[in-house]
C-alpha positions in Angstrom: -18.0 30.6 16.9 -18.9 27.7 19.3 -17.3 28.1 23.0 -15.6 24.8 24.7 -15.1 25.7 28.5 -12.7 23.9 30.7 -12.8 22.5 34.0 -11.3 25.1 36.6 -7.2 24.0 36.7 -7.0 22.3 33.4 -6.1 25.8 31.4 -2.0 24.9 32.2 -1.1 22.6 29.3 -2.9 25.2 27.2 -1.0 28.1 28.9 2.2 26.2 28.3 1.3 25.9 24.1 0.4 22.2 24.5 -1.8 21.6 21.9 -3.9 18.8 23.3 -7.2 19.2 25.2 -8.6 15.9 26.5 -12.3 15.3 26.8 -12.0 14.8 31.0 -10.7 18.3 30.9 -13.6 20.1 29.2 -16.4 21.0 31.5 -19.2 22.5 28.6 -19.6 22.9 24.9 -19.1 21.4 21.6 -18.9 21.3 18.4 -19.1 19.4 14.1 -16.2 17.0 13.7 -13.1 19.5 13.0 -15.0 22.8 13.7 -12.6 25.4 14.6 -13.9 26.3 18.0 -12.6 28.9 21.0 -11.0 27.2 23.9 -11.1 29.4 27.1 -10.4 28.7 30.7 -13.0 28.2 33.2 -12.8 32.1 34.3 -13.4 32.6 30.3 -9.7 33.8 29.4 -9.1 32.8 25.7 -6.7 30.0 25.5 -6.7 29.0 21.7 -8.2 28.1 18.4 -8.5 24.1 18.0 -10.3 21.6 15.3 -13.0 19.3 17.6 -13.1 16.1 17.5 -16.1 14.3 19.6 -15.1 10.8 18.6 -11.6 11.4 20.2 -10.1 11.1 23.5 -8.2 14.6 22.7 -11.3 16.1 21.7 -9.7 19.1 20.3 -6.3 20.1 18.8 -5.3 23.5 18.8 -4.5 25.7 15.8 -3.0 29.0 16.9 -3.1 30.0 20.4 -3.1 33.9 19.1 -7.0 35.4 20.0 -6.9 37.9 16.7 -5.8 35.3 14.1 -8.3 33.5 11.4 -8.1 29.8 10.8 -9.1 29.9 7.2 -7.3 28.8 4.0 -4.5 31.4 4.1 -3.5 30.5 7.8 -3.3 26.7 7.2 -1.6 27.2 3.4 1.2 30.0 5.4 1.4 27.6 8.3 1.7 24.6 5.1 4.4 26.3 3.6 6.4 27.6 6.9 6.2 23.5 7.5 8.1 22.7 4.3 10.4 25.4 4.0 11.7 24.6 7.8 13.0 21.9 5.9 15.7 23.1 4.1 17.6 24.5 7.1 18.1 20.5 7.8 21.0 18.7 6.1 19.0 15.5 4.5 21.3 13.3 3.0 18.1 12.2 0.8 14.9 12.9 -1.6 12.7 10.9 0.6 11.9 13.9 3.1 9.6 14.2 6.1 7.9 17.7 4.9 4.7 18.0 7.6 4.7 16.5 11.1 1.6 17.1 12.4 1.1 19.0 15.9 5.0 20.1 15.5 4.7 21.8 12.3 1.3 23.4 13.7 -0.8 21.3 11.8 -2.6 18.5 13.7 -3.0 15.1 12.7 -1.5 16.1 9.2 1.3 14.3 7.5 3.1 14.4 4.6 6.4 12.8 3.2 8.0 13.6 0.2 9.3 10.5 -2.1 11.4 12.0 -5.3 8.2 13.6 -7.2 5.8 12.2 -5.4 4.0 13.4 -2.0 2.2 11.1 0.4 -0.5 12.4 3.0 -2.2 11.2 6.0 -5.1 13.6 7.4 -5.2 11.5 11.1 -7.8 14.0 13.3 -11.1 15.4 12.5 -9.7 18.9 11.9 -7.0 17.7 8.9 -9.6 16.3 7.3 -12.0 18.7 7.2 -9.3 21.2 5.7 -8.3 18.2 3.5 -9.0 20.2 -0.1 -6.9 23.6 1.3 -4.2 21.7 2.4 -3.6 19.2 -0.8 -3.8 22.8 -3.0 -1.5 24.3 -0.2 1.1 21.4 -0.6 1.2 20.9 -4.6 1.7 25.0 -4.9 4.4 25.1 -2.2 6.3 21.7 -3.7 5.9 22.6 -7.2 4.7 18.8 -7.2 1.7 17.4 -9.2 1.6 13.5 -7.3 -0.2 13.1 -4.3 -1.2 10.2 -3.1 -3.3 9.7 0.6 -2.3 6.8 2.7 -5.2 7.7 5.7 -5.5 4.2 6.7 -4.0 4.3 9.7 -5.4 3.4 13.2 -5.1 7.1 14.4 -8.5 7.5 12.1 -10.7 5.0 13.6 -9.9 6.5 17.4 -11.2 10.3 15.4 -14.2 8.0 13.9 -13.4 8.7 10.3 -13.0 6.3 8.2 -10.2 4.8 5.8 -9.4 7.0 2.5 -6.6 6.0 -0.2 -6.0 7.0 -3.7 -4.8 9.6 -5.7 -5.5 13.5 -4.4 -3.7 14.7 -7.8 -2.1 12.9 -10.5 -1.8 9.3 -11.0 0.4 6.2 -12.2 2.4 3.8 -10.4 2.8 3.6 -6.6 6.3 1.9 -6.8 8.6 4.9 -6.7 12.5 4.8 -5.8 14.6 7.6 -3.7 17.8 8.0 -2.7 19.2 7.9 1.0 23.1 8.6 2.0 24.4 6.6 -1.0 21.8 4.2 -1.5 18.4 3.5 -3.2 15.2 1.7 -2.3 12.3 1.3 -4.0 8.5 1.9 -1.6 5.0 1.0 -2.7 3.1 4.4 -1.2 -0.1 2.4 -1.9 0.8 -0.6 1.0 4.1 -0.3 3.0 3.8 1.1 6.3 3.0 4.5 7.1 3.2 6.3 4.2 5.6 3.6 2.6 8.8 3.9 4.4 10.5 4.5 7.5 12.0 7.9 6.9 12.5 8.3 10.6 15.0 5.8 10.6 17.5 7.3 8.0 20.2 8.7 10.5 20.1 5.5 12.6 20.9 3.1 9.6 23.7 5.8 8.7 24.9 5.4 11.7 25.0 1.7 11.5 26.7 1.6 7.7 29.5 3.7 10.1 29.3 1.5 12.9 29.7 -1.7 10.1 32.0 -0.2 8.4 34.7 1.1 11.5 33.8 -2.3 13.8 33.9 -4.8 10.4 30.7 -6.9 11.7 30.4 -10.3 10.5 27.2 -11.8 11.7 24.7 -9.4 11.6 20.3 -10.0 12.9 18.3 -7.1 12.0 14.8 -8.4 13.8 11.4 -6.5 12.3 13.3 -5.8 9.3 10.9 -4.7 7.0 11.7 -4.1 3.4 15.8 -4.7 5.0 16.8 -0.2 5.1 19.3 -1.9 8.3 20.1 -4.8 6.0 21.5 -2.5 3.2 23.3 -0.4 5.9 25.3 -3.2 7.0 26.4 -4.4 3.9 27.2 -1.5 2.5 28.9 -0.9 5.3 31.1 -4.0 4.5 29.3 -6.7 6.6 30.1 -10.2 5.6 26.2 -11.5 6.4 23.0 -10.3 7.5 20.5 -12.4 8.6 16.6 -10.6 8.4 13.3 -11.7 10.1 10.2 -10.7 9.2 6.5 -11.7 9.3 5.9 -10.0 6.0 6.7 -12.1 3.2 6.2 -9.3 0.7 8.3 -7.0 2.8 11.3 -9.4 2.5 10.9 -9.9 -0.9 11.2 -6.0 -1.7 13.9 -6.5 0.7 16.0 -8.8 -1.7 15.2 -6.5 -4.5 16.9 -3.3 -2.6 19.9 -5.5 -2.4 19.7 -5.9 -5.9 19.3 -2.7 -6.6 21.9 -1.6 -4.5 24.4 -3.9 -6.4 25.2 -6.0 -3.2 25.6 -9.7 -3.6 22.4 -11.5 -2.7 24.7 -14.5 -1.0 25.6 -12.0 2.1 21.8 -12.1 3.1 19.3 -14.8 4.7 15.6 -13.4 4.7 13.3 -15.5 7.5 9.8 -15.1 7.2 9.1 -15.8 10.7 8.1 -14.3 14.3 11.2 -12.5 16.1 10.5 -13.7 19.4 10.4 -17.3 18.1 12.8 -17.5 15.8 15.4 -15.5 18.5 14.7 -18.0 21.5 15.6 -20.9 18.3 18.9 -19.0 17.7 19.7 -19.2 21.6 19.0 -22.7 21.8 21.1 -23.8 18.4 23.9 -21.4 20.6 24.1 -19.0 17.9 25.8 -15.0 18.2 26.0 -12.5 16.0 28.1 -9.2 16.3 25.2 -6.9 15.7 21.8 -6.9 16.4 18.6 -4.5 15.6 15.7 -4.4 17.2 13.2 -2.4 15.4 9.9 -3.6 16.2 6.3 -1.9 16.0 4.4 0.6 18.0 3.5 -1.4 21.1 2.2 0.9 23.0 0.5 4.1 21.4 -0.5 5.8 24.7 0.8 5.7 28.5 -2.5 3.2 29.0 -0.4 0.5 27.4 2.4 1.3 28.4 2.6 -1.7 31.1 1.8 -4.5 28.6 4.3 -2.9 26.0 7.2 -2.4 28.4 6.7 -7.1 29.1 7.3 -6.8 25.4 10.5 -4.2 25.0 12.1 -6.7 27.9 11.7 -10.1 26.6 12.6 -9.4 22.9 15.8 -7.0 24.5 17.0 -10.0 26.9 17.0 -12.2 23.8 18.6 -10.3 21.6 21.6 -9.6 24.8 22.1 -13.3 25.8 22.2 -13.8 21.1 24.8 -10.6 21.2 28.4 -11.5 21.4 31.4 -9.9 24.0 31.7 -6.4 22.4 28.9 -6.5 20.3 26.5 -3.7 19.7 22.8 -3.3 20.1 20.5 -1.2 18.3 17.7 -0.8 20.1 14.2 0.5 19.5 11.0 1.7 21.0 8.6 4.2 18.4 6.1 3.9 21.3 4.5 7.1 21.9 3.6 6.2 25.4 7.1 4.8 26.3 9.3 7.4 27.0 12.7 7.7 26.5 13.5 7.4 30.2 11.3 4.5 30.4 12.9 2.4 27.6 16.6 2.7 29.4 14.9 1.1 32.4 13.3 -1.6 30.2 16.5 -2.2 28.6 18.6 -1.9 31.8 16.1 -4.6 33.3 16.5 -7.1 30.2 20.0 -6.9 30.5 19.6 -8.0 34.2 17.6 -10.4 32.9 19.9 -12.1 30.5 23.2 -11.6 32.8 24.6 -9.2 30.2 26.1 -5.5 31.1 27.1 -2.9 28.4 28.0 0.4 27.4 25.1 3.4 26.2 27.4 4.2 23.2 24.6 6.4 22.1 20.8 7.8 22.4 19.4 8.1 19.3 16.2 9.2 17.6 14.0 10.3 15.0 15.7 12.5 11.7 15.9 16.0 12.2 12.8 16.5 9.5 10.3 14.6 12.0 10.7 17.1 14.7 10.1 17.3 18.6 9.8 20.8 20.0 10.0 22.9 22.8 6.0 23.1 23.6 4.8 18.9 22.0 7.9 16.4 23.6 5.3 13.7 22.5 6.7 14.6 19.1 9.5 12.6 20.5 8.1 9.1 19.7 10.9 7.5 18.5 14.1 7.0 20.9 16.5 4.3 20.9 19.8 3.0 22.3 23.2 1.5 21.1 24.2 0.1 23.4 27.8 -2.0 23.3 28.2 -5.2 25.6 30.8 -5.3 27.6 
């Protein structure tokens, strides 16, 4: 078994169960692309087993931080399994599930989602992938499921120096598949909508705003970044009279007007821009438009801290548009799935654009990720998504 050894002081994370070791903290040693290698301090106390990566910045990702256990097939198939059976203690109010979650299920850089029959996987670091034919056997026999489909295409791989890999792992047919969510349905392509086809993530937060629609009876509602239009179908359903949804995806909106359909809301309640956000929000502010309810849901602008600076200009100037578009007593749905933005951070951003645009308001909530993407106690990065509501006063 090859030996990394660290720099003298760097041993805490590890100490702590942190699962990441970075490449400035290892001081010798080495090792294939997802080798399972020992991890000990700079005396030589054993801190943990991890997969190496020497592409990446975190150059290894550790498996179990227990010296006697084995990382072979029947650790990463129990591990697999503990992963998806943790899920049934959450009440998921759909069949489009969140099953793996990488470093806080114990399995790095692995992800898998669950859409009705079908199972979507991303292997993201060198040590997934190299385990990639144990853990597609380990996830069919603990589903009961015969689809799999791999979506590794995302830019997570190229920072590991693997390259991209799609197609079936098991099965095959159609890549449009349908699930339920609260009372609803939408229909994902696996093979080309983000992530792994969906933003599962989201499901409480557009839940909350069918509620929030539904108790406040909004009437002009912007849901900016809208995607394939999961906020759209909230509102309406929640008895919005008209949502307005912007998007630079034609082919997102026009899956968008076919979830209305199939939700059996009235296709004359919606307007679907294809269009930039920022743009098309500073037009709205000069045609002295307002709207009642706005989401902001935009894309990961800043993967690590190190962008952090660049992505918080961002967060700001789209917030303060959306504040000074937002009428007296209207909410705010806000959005950061930044993973070097923290939740702390994006209050201040938010607090500073509503300087910026003159506007106070009221933190009606904090809200996050669904329950079936975790955070825990040892990986708070697990925590990428956070957002606000916030009400103006």
């Amino acid at each position: 078994m090859k030996t990394i050894r660290l720099k003298e002081g760097k041993e805490r994370s590890l100490l702590r169960r942190h699962p990441w070791i970075f490449d400035s903290a290892i001081a010798k040693g080495g090792g294939d692309a997802g080798e399972t290698v020992r991890i000990e301090s700079h005396a030589g106390q054993f801190l943990a087993w991890a997969a190496f990566s020497p592409a990446s910045k975190i150059r290894a990702r550790a498996w179990s931080f227990d010296e006697t256990q084995r990382i072979d097939p029947a650790f990463l198939d129990s591990t697999c399994g503990l992963a998806i059976a943790a899920r049934s203690r959450f009440d998921l109010p759909s069949d489009g599930v969140r099953l793996v979650h990488g470093e806080s299920d114990g399995l790095p850089g692995f992800i898998v989602d669950r859409y009705g029959d079908t199972l979507v996987a991303q292997f993201l670091a060198a040590g997934a992938e190299r385990w990639k034919s144990v853990l597609t056997q380990s996830l069919l026999r603990h589903t009961g499921l015969s689809r799999l489909y791999e979506r590794s295409d995302a830019n997570a791989r190229a920072l590991e120096a693997l390259p991209t890999s799609t197609g079936w792992l098991a099965g095959e047919g159609a890549t449009e598949v349908s699930i339920r969510e609260h009372d609803w349905r939408f229909t994902i392509d696996i093979a080309i909508g983000h992530k792994t086809g969906f933003y599962l993530d989201q499901r409480d937060s557009r839940g909350k705003f069918a509620a929030y629609s539904r108790r406040l009876g909004f009437q002009r509602v912007l849901n900016c970044f809208s995607y394939t239009g999961g906020f759209t179908v909230a509102a309406l359903a929640g008895g919005a009279a008209h949502v307005t949804s912007i998007d630079s995806s034609g082919p997102a909106l026009e899956r968008a007007r076919a979830n209305l359909v199939l939700n059996g809301i009235d296709a004359a309640r919606a307007d679907f821009l294809d269009a930039d956000v920022n743009a098309s929000l500073r037009r709205f502010i000069e045609e002295g438009r307002s709207f009642d309810a706005i989401v902001l849901d935009p894309p990961k602008l800043a993967p690590t801290a190190a962008h952090a600076e660049r992505a918080a200009r961002a967060y700001k100037d789209i917030n303060r548009l959306a504040l000074k578009l937002l009428e007296p007593g209207g909410v705010l749905f806000t959005y950061s799935c930044s993973g070097g933005i923290s939740a702390d951070l994006f209050h201040k951003i938010v607090a500073s654009a509503g300087a910026d645009a003159g506007v106070d308001g009221y933190i009606g909530e904090r809200v996050g990720a669904a329950p079936d993407h975790p955070m825990t106690l040892a990986f708070p990065e697990g925590e990428y998504l956070k957002g606000l509501v916030v009400v103006r006063k």
